[in-house]
C-alpha positions in Angstrom: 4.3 50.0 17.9 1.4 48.2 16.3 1.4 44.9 15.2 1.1 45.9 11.7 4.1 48.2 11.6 6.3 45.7 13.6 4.8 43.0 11.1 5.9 45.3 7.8 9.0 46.2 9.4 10.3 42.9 10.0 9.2 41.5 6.8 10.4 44.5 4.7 14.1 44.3 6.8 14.1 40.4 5.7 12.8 40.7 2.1 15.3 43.3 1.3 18.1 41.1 2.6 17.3 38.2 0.4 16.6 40.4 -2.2 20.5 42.0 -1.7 21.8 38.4 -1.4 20.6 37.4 -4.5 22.0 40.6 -6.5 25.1 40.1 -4.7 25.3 36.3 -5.7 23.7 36.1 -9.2 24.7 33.4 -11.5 26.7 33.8 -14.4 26.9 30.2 -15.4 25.0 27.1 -15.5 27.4 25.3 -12.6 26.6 28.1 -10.5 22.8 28.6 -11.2 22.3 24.7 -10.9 24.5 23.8 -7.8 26.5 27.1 -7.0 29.2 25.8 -9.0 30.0 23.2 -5.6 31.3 25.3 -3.2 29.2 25.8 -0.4 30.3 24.8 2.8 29.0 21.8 4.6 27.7 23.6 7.9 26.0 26.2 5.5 24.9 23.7 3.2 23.6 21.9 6.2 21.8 25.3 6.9 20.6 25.9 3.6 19.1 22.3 3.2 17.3 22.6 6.8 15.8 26.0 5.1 15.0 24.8 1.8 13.1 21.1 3.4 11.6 23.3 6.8 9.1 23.9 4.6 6.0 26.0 5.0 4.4 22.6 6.5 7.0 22.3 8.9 6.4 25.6 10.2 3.0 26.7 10.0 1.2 23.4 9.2 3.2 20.1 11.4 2.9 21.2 15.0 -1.1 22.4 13.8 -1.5 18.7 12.7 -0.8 17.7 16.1 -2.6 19.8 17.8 -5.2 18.6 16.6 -4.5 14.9 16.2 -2.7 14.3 19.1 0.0 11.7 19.3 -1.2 10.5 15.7 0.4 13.6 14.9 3.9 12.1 15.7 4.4 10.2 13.0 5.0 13.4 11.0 7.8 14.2 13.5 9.4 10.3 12.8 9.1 10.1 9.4 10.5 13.3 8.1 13.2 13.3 10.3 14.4 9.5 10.1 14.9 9.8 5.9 17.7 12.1 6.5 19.3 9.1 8.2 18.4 7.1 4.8 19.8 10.5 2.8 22.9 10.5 4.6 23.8 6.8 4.6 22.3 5.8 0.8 22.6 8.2 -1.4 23.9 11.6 -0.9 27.6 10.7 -1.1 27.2 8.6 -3.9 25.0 11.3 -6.0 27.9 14.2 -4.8 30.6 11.6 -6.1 28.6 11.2 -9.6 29.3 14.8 -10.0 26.1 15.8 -12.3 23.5 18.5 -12.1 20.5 16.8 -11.8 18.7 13.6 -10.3 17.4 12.9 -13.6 20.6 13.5 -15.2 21.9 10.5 -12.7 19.2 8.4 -13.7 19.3 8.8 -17.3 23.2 8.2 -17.5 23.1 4.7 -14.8 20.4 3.4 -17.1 21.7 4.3 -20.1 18.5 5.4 -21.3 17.2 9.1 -22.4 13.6 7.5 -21.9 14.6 6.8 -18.3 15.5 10.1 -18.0 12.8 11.6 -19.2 10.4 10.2 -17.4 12.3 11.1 -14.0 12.1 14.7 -15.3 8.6 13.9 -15.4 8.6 12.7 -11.9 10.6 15.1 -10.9 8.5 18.5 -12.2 5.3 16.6 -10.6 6.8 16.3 -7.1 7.7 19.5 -7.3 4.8 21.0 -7.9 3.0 18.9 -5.4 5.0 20.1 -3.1 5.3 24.5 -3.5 1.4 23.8 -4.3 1.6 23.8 0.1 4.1 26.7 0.2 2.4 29.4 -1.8 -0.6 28.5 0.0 1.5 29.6 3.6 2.1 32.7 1.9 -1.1 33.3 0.9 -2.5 32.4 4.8 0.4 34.6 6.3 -0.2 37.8 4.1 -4.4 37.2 4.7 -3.7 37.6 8.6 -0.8 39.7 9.4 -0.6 42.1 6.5 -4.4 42.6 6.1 -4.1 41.3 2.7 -6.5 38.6 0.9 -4.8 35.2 0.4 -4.4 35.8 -3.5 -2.8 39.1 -3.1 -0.1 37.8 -0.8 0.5 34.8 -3.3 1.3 37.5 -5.9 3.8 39.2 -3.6 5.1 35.4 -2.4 5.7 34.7 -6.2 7.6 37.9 -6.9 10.4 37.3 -4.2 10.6 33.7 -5.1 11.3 34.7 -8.6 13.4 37.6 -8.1 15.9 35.0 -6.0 16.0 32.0 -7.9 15.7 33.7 -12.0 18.4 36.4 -10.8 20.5 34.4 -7.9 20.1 30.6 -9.0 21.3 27.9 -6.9 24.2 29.7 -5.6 21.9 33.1 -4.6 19.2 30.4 -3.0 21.9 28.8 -0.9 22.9 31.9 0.9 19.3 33.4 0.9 18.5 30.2 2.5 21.0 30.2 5.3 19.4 33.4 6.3 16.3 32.6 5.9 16.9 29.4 8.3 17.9 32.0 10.7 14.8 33.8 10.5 12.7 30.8 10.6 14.3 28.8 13.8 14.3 31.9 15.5 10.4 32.7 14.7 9.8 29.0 16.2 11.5 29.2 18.9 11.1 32.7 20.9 7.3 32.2 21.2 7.8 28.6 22.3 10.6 29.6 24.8 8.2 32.5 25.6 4.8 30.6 26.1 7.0 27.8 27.9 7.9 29.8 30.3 4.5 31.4 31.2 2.3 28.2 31.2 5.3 26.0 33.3 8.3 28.1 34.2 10.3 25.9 32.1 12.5 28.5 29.6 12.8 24.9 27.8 9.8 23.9 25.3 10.8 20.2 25.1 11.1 20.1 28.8 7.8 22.2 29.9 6.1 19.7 27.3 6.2 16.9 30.1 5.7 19.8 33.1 3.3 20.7 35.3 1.6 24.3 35.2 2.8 26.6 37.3 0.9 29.7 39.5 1.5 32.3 36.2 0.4 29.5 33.9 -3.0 28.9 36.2 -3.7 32.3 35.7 -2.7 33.0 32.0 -5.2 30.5 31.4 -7.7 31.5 33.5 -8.2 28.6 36.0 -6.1 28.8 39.3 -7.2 24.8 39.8 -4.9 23.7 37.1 -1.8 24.9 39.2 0.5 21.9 39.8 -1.1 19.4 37.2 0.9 17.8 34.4 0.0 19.7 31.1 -0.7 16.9 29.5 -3.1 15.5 31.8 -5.0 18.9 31.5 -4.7 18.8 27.9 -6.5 15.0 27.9 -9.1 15.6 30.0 -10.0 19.0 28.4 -10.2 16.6 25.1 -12.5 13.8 27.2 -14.6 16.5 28.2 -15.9 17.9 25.0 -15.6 14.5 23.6 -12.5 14.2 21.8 -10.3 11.0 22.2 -7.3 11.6 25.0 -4.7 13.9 23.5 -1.9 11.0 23.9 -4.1 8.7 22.9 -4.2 7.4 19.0 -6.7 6.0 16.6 -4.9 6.3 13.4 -4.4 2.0 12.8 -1.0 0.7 13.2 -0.6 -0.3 9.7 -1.6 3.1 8.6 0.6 4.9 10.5 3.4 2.6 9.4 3.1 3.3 6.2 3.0 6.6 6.6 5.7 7.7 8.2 7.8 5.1 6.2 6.2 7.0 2.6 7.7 10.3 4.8 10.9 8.5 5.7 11.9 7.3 2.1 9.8 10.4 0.8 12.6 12.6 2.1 15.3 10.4 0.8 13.9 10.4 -2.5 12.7 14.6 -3.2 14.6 16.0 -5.8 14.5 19.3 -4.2 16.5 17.9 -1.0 18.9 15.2 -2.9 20.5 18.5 -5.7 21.6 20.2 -2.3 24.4 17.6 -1.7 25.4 18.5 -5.5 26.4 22.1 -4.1 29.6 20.7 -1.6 32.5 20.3 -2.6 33.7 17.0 -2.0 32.0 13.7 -1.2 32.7 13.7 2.5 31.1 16.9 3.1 28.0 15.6 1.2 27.5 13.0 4.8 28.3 15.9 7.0 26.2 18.6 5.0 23.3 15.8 5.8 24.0 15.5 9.6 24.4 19.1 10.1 21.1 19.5 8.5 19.3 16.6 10.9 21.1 19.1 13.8 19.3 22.0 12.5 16.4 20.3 11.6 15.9 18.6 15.1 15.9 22.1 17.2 12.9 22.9 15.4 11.3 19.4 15.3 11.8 18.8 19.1 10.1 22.1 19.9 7.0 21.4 17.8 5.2 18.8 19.8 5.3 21.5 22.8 3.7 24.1 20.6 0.8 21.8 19.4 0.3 21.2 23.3 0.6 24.5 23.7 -1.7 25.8 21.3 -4.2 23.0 21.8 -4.5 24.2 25.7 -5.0 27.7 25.6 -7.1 27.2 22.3 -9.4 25.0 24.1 -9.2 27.3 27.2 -10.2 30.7 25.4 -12.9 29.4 23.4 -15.4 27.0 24.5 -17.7 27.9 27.0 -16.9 31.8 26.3 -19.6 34.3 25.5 -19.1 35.2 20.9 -19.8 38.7 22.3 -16.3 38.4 24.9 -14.7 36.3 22.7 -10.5 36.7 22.8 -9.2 39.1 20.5 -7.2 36.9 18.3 -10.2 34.9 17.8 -12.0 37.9 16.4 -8.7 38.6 14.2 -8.9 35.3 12.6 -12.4 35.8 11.5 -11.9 38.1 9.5 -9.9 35.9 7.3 -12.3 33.5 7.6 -10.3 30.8 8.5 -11.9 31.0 11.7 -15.8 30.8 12.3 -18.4 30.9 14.6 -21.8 29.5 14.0 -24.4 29.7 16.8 -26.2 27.0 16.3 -28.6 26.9 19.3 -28.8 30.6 19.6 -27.2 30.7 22.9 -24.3 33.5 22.3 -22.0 30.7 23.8 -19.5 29.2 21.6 -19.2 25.4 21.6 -16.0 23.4 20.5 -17.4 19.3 20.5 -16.2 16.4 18.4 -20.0 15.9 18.0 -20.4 17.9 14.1 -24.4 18.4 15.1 -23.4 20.6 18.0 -19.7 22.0 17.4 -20.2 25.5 16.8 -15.9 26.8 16.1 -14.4 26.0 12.7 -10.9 26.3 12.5 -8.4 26.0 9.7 -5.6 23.6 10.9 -3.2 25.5 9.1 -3.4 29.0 11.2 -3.0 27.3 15.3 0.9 27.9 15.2 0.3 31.2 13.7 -2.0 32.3 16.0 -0.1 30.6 18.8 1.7 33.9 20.1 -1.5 36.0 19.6 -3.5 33.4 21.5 -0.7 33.5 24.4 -0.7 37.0 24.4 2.5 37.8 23.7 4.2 41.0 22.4 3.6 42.8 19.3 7.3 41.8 18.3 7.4 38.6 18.8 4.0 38.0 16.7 5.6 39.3 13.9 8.3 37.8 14.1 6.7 34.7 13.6 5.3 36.4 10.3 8.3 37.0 8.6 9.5 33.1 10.1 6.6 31.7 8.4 7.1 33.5 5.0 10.8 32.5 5.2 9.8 28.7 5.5 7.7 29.2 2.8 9.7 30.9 0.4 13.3 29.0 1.0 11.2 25.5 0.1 9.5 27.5 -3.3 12.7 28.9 -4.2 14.5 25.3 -3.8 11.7 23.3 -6.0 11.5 26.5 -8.9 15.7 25.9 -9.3 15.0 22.1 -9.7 12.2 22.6 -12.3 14.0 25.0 -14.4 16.9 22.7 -14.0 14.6 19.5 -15.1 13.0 21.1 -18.0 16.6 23.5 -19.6 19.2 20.9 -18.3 17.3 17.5 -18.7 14.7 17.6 -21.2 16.1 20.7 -24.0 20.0 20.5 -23.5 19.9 16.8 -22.5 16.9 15.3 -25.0 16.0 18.0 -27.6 19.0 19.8 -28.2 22.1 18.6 -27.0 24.2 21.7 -29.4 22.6 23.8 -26.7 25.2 26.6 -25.4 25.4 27.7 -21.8 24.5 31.0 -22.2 21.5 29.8 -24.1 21.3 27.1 -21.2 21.3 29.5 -18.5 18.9 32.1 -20.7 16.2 28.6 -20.5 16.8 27.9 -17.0 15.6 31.4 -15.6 12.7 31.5 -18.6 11.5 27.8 -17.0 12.0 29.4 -13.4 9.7 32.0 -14.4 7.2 30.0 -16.2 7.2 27.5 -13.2 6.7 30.7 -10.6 3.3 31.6 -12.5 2.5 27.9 -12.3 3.1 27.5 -8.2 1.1 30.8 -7.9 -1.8 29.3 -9.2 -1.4 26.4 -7.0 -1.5 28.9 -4.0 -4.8 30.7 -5.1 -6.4 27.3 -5.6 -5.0 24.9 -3.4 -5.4 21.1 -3.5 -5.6 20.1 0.3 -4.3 22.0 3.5 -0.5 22.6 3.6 1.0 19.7 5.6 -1.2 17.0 3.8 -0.4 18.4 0.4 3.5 18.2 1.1 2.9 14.4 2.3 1.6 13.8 -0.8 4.5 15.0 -2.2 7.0 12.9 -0.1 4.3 9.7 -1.2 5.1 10.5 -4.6 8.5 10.9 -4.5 8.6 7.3 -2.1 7.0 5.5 -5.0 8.9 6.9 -7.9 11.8 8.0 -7.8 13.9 6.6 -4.9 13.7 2.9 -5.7 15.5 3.8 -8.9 18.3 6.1 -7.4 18.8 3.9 -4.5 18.9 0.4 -6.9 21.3 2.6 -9.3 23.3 2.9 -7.1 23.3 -0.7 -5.4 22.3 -3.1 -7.4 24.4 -3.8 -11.0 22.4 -6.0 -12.3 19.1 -3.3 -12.3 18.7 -2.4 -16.1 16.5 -0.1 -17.9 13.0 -1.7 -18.7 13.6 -2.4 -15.1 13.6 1.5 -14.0 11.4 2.6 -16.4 8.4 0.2 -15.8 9.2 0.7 -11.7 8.9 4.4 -11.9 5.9 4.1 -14.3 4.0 2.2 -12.3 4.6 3.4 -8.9 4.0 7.2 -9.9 1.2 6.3 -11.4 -0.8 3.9 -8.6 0.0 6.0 -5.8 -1.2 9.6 -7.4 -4.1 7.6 -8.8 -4.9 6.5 -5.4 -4.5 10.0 -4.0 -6.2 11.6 -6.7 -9.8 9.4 -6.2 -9.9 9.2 -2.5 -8.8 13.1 -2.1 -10.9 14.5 -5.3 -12.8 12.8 -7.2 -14.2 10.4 -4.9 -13.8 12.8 -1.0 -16.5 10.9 0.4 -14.9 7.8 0.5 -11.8 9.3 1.9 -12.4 7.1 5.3 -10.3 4.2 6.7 -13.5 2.2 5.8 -13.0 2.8 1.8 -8.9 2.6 1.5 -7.5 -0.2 0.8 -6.6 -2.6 3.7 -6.8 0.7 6.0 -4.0 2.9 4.5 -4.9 6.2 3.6 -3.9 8.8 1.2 -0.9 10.1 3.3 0.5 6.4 3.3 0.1 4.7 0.2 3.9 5.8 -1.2 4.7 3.4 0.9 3.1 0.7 -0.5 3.7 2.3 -4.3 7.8 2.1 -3.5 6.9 -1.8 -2.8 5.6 -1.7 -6.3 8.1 0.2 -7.8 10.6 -2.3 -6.1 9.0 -5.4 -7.1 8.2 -4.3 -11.1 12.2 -2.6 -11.1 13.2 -6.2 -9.7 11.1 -8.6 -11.6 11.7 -6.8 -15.0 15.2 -6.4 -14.6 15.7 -10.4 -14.4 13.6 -10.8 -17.1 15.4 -8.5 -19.5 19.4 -8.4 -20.5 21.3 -7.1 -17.7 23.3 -3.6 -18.5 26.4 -3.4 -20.1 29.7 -3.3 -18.7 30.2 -0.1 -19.0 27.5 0.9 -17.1 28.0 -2.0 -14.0 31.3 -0.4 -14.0 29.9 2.8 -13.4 28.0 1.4 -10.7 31.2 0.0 -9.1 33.4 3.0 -9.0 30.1 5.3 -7.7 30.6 2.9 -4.1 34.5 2.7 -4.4 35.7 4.6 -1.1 
């Protein structure tokens, strides 16, 4: 078959499954539209919460980023995987123990304060929209290619699934759409990489033909018999030396830089809202720790593979392009143009297409969101299998939207009217809010989708920057330290939400040109300056909480019986 009927079979055959699992599992309460009334299983759980964080920049965008940044690129690989150690170990017990709905809920009753609460829902709704800004935008870049679509048509089609399983299934319909979807994903990610492994080196084992040598099919699948029995990686470095670029495993992101980076990730993770309400869907507190090491096991088959498909992609991209004729150029380059997320500008009228790190003479522009997603195609693999990673992609993408939608309509019916505005609220007005906000929210994302704010992977790392410096100094201190009051947490959140997106905001938009290690402050860009707003956060939650009367008993003994065994 073609590769458009295998691509709208595939994705039809998974839509209509999530689709049937959320008619079969609609909600009829609140307890199972917020947290699927806490009787998931751990190892599903563990599944679902792999889904719903695998987001669209896991998938499509991470191993990209490495590709083309080389073994800068890591520190996406340690930082998003380390915070479920953080999760597992800080907070996710004690949250599943607290028994609420809601991380603003938590913070609103430790702190005694509807204020406090309030401006965690704030926090909360603004992560969350940083964050599914990156996902509809993967649904928009799948459609564009693989379904012959433009980007904003296959955000409208995105945003109708995503609704149609979190408004009708809730929490307890996402869970089990989830699991599935995980499924779909992992497999996506890893036939092409078992595939492509085993063509360039032989080795049926991505993570182990990562550190290979090339074998005699590999030599001529890319075209050059003299590569035959060197390391990949070598290849890969002095392709980059030759047309300029900095060694592959070599970095040039500074230390301090990529510190903070990939601590904002690490405590990022630990701190999104979207991640922490899955432990409120288990049934006990015990199953809360193993929900979060099943999902590190699930998360880790995917994030050991990725730095084998960046070094994939980067080879045969490198191979297949420069130095080709435009008029012989590969057919999935030609594909990709069409989008336009791939171009070709011949600068010196040659016909030949140049890929430098010199910007006067580089001739190839290519989004570093599409390399994973036209890994397979590059490879030449079957038909299948490139579909596949279609409907892989668009399951990323949509498990992480659905996840966010459920904790915005939960932040604005649960937190702000029944919790703030109208306390009288009944459930079945409760639950009637909750799918209106869902709704609302899913016209919102959309929007975000058509009109993007950054490339997918670096808009999600905003989003774990944000939630670093806002929220998880306050749910880690809540649950840690009795003598942390209210001025304390509100000021902290206040002023760590509000340097770090200011930061992000002037070096990324209003001020682009001075988005260079030269302008940021003491070298820390964009990416990493969570990190240094969770400092503040800390140090204002600290400082003002010893200033101000400490909390009253009830609430230190609160605090007491959350860490009681």
């Amino acid at each position: 078959m073609s590769l458009s009927a295998w691509t709208w079979l595939i994705v039809i055959l998974t839509f209509s499954v999530y689709l049937a699992i959320a008619i079969w599992s609609r909600a009829v309460s609140t307890g199972a539209f917020y947290v699927a009334e806490k009787s998931v299983h751990p190892i599903a759980n563990g599944m679902a919460t792999a889904a719903d964080w695998m987001s669209a920049g896991s998938f499509i965008s991470m191993a990209s980023l490495i590709s083309f940044m080389g073994r800068d690129g890591s520190m996406y690989l340690m930082g998003w995987t380390g915070g479920y150690v953080l999760l597992a170990l800080c907070l996710a017990p004690y949250l599943r123990k607290y028994g609420k709905f809601t991380v603003p809920h938590f913070i609103g009753d430790r702190y005694d304060s509807q204020a406090a609460r309030v401006i965690a829902l704030l926090c909360t709704v603004f992560i969350s929209f940083t964050y599914i800004a990156g996902q509809m935008r993967g649904v928009g870049l799948v459609f564009s290619r693989f379904l012959n679509m433009p980007i904003n048509s296959g955000v409208l089609i995105g945003m109708g699934i995503v609704f149609f399983t979190a408004v009708l299934g809730g929490m307890k319909g996402t869970t089990y759409t989830q699991v599935v979807q995980y499924c779909v994903l992992i497999a996506a990610y890893m036939i092409p990489a078992i595939f492509i492994s085993l063509m360039m080196t032989g080795n049926p084992i991505p993570l182990l033909g990562f550190g290979d040598s090339i074998s005699t099919a590999g030599a001529k699948m890319l075209h050059n018999p003299a590569l035959e029995g060197q390391f990949l990686l070598d290849v890969l470095d002095g392709l980059h030396r030759d047309l300029g670029f900095v060694a592959y495993t070599a970095g040039t992101r500074p230390r301090l830089d990529l510190f903070c980076i990939v601590l904002a990730l690490m405590v990022g993770t630990a701190g999104l809202p979207h991640v922490i309400i899955r432990f409120f869907t288990v049934r006990k507190v015990s199953d809360a720790r193993s929900s979060a090491g099943w999902a590190l096991v699930f998360i880790a088959i995917l994030y050991t593979t990725a730095p084998a498909v960046a070094a994939f992609a980067r080879t045969n991209f490198l191979l297949t392009v420069h130095g080709r004729e435009y008029q012989q150029a590969p057919a999935w380059f030609q594909n990709w143009e069409t989008t336009g997320l791939v171009e070709f500008t011949d600068k010196n009228d040659d016909g030949i297409m140049q890929y430098t790190d010199d910007p006067a003479n580089n001739e190839v522009v290519i989004d570093r969101d599409i390399l994973v997603l036209a890994n397979p195609e590059i490879a030449g693999l079957p038909n299948w299998v490139i579909a596949l990673v279609t409907a892989g992609g668009l399951a990323a993408a949509l498990s992480t939207a659905a996840g966010l939608l459920l904790v915005i309509s939960a932040a604005v019916a649960h937190d702000l009217f029944k919790g703030v505005i109208k306390p009288d609220l009944t459930e079945t007005s409760e639950l009637l809010l909750a799918r209106c906000s869902a709704a609302v929210a899913v016209v919102i994302a959309g929007l975000f989708g058509i009109y993007p704010p950054g490339f997918v992977a670096q808009v999600v790392a905003f989003a774990f920057g944000l939630a670093a410096a806002s929220l998880f100094p306050v749910l880690l201190a809540g649950v840690f330290s009795r003598r942390t009051n209210t001025a304390g947490a509100i000021v902290g959140m206040l002023v760590g939400l509000i340097f770090t997106s200011a930061y992000i905001v002037y070096f990324k938009f209003i001020n682009p040109g001075a988005n260079h290690a030269e302008y940021w402050w003491f070298g820390i860009s964009p990416e990493g300056i969570g990190a240094i707003g969770m400092l503040l956060n800390f140090g204002c939650l600290l400082l003002v909480s010893r200033l101000t009367p400490p909390p009253s008993p009830q609430i230190i003994a609160l605090v007491e019986q959350l860490r009681e065994p």
